[in-house]
C-alpha positions, 0 to 999 in steps of 0.5 A: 542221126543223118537223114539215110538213117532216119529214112531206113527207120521210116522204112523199118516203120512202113515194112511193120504197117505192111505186115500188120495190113497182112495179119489184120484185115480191114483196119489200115486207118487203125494200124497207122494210128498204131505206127504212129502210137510206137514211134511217139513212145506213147500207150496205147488204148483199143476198144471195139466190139468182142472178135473185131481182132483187138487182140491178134492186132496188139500181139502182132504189133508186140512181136515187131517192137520186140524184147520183153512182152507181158500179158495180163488178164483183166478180172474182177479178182486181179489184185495189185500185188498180182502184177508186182509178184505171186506166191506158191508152194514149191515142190518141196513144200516150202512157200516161194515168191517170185516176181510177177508179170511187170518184174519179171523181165526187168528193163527189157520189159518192152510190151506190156499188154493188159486185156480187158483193162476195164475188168481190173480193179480201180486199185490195179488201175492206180498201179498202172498209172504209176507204171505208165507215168513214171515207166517204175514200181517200188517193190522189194525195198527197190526201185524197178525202171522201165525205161523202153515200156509200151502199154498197151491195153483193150478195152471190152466195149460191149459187155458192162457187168463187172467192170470198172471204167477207167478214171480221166487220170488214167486215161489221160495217161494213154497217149491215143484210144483207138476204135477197132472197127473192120471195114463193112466191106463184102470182100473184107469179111468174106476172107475173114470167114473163108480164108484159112490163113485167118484161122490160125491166129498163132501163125498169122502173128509168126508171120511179122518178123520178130523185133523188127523195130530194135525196141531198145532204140526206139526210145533215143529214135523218137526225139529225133524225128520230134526235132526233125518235124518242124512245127510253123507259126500258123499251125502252132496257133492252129494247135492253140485254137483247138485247144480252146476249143476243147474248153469253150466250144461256143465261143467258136460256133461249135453246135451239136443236135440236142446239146446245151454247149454252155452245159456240155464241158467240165474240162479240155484238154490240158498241157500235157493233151496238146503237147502229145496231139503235136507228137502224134502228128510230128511222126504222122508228118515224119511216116508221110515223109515230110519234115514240115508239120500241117493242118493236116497231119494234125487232124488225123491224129485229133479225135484219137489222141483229144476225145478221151482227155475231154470231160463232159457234165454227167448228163452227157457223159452218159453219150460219150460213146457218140457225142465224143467223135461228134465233138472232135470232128465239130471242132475241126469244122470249125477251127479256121485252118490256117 
């Protein structure tokens, strides 16, 4: 691919960030994460309080990538099976089964998006995994591929009861966890509250234009921009010490308030972690519009592609809603930039 036709991406890319910005207020850093989320073909967790505009946010994002989209509910009661088909009684009163949510568009299935993922079941959260590792399912007596699938999935960070967290397998799975969190500007909320544009959220999805992004070319368009970012000698070991760092934190000076650092870690992050924060932060690099990786480029994408692939002693698991981002960010002080 020439270089014009890698900057009319990047420019369909920056168009999808505007119209987001129009549609969501408040959370430029998150959509950006998004953009980045699209172009490296990787899944997508977002968590935030109830009404911060998670939802609205994902949808829009949905209408831009284009091609199938799919949405399902998380709830105690979902079932595998609820996913793959559903039964009923026709109106001739014959039983019929038809496909579900994940076959019902086949491989024009874009956009998967699960709301409230932390709802589902343990056994609904295993189907998943499949479907976003291997991108098929096995039903039928077939193989269904996805080859253009994006998961998306939000995660109610404020109400517990019935609900189950998502196993580190899982997780692992998702190339970044994006916090939602509007910024506490007066300006920010008082349009939210009092700008009637902001109440109709339909319309307000209507307004980014539908499959902006060719969905079906986004898959062969993210090598290329992998091949064209170069990563350097020195910010290839940058991205070694803080995976070390991940695992052994003391041996780099890492302290954290009321932590026993020799007691925090079970595990860092592993091959597969490292190499999708070096995704991430090619296309970070390629949206900047620059072919050379950096420190960075690297930073920007950590704690979002790195915290949730960590795993803390129980003790202190218990914290993670805190102690994660502290994490993160200490290792990043830490870590000589090269």
């Amino acid at each position: 691919m020439s270089e014009v036709a890698l900057q009319q991406w990047r420019n369909h890319a920056l168009a999808l960030e505007q119209a987001l910005n129009h549609v969501v207020l408040g959370l430029k850093p998150a959509v950006r994460l998004l953009i980045i989320s699209i172009f490296s073909r990787g899944h997508v967790l977002l968590e935030g309080n109830v009404g911060v505009g998670k939802t609205t946010l994902l949808r829009a994002a949905a209408r831009g990538i284009g091609g199938g989209y799919q949405r399902v509910e998380g709830t105690i009661d979902l079932m595998p099976q609820d996913l793959i088909y559903h039964t009923y009684i026709s109106s001739e009163g014959k039983p019929k089964v038809d496909p579900g949510p994940l076959l019902m568009q086949g491989e024009n299935l874009s956009v998967f998006f699960f709301n409230e993922i932390n709802r589902a079941r343990p056994q609904v959260h295993s189907l998943l995994l499949r479907v976003m590792a291997e991108r098929s399912v096995s039903a039928f007596n077939r193989e269904y591929q996805f080859p253009n699938l994006q998961v998306f999935a939000d995660r109610n960070a404020v109400e517990k009861e019935e609900t189950f967290e998502l196993p580190g397998a899982a997780r692992d799975r998702f190339l970044m966890e994006i916090e939602i969190a509007p910024e506490n500007d007066t300006d920010i909320h008082k349009a939210l509250t009092f700008d009637s544009r902001f109440h109709d959220t339909d319309q307000l999805i209507e307004s980014v234009t539908e499959n902006s992004l060719n969905f079906s070319e986004l898959s062969a368009l993210a090598p290329i921009i992998q091949n064209a970012v170069v990563a350097g000698s020195s910010v290839q070991d940058f991205v070694e010490h803080l995976r070390r760092a991940t695992h052994r934190p003391q041996d780099y000076g890492i302290h954290l308030p009321d932590v026993e650092m020799d007691e925090l870690m079970i595990a860092g992050i592993g091959p597969r972690g490292s190499s999708m924060l070096v995704r991430a932060a090619k296309v970070s690099a390629w949206l900047n519009g620059r072919a050379h990786l950096t420190p960075e480029d690297i930073a920007s994408v950590f704690h979002e592609v790195v915290a949730h692939r960590v795993f803390f002693r129980p003790i202190y698991e218990l914290q993670r809603t805190w102690l994660a981002r502290a994490y993160t960010q200490a290792i990043l002080n830490n870590v000589p930039t090269p």
